[in-house]
C-alpha positions as CSV (number, residue, x, y, z in Angstrom):
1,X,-14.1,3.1,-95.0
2,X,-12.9,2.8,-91.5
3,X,-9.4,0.9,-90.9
4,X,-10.9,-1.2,-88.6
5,X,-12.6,-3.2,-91.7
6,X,-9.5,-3.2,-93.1
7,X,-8.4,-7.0,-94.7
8,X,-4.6,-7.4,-93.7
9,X,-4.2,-10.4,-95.5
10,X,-5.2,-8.7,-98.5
11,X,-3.2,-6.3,-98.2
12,X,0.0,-7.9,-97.6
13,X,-1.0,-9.7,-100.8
14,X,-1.8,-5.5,-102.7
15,X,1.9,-4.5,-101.3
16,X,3.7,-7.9,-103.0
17,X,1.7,-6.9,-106.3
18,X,2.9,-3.4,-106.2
19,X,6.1,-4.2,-105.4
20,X,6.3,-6.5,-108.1
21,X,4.2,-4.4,-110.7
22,X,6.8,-1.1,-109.7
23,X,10.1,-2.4,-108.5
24,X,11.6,0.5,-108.9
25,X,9.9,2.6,-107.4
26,X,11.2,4.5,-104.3
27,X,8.6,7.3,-102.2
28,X,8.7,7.7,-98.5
29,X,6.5,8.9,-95.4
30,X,2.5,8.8,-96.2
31,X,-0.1,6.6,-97.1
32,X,-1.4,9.5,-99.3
33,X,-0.1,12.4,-101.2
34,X,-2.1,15.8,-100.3
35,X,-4.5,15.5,-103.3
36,X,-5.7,12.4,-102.3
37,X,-3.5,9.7,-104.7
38,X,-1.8,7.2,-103.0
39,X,1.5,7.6,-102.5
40,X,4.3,4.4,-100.5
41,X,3.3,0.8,-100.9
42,X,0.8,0.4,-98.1
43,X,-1.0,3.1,-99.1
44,X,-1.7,1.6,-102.6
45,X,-2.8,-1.4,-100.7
46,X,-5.1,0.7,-98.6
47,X,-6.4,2.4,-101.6
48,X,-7.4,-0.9,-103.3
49,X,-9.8,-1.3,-100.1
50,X,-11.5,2.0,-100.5
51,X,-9.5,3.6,-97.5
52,X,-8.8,7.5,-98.3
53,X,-6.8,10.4,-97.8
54,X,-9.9,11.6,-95.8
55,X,-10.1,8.2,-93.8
56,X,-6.6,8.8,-92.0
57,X,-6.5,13.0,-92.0
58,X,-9.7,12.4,-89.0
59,X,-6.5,11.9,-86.7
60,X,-3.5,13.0,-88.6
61,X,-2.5,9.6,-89.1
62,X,-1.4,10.1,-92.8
63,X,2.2,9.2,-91.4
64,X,1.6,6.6,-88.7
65,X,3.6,3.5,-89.0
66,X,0.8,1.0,-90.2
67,X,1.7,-1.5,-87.0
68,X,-0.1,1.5,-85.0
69,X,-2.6,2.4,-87.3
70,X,-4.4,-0.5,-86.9
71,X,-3.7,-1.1,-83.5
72,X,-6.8,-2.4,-81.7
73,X,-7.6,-4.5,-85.1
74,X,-4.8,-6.4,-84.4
75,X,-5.1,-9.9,-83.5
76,X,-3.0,-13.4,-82.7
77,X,-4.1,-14.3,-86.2
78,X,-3.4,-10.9,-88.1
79,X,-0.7,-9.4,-86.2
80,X,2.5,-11.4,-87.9
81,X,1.1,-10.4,-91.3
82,X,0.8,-6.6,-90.3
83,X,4.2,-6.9,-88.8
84,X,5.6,-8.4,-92.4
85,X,3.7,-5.3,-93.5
86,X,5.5,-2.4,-91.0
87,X,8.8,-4.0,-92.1
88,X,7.9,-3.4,-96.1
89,X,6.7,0.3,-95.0
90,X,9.8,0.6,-92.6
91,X,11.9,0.0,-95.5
92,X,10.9,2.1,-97.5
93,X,10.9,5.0,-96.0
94,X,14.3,4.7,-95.2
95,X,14.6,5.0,-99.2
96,X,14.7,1.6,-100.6
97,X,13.0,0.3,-103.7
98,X,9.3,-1.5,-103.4
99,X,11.3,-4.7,-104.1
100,X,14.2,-4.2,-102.0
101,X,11.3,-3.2,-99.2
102,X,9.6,-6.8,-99.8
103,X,12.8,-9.1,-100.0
104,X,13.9,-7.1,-96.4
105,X,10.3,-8.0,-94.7
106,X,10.7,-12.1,-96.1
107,X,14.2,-12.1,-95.1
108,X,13.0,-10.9,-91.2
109,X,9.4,-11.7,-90.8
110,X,8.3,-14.0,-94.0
111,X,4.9,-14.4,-94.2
C-alpha cells in the first residue's frame, strides 16, 4: 500500500486504541522492527491499513518522523490530525509510555 492512501483520521483513531489497549508499553524509533512486525504506536496504526516494513524500506523512511512521511498528503483538513499524531510519535521516542505519549499530544494539539 502506498502512504499516500493512507487514512489519517483512522489512524489517529488506531494510535488512541493502542495506547489504550498497551499503556504500558514503551519502544522507540521505527514504524517497523527488521522482520517486518510493527514496532512504536504509529506503526501499529499503519499496519492496521496494510502499510509494511517493505512500503517504507523503498526510501529508508522506516525512521521518518510521520509529519514528513506523509508530507505531500497533507492537507488543511488532515494536517492538525497528523500533527496530534507527530506529537504521540515524538513522545515516545523520547521514552514515554503509549499513554503518557497520547495525554502529551491532547494536552498540546487535542484533536
Amino acid at each position: 500500500m502506498e502512504i499516500s492512501n493512507l487514512d489519517i483520521a483512522l489512524l489517529a483513531e488506531h494510535v488512541r486504541k493502542f495506547a489504550e489497549a498497551e499503556p504500558h508499553m514503551v519502544v522507540q524509533c521505527q514504524y517497523f522492527y527488521d522482520n517486518g512486525n510493527p514496532q512504536c504506536i504509529v506503526g501499529h496504526g499503519m499496519a492496521l491499513q496494510g502499510i509494511t516494513r517493505a512500503d517504507l524500506e523503498d526510501e529508508d523512511r522506516n525512521g521518518t518522523y510521520i509529519v514528513t512521511l506523509l508530507g505531500d498528503v497533507l492537507d488543511d483538513d488532515n494536517r492538525h490530525t497528523a500533527a496530534w499524531i507527530g506529537k504521540v510519535q515524538s513522545r515516545q521516542d523520547q521514552g514515554y509510555t503509549w499513554a503518557d505519549a497520547v495525554v502529551y499530544a491532547d494536552d498540546i494539539n487535542a484533536l
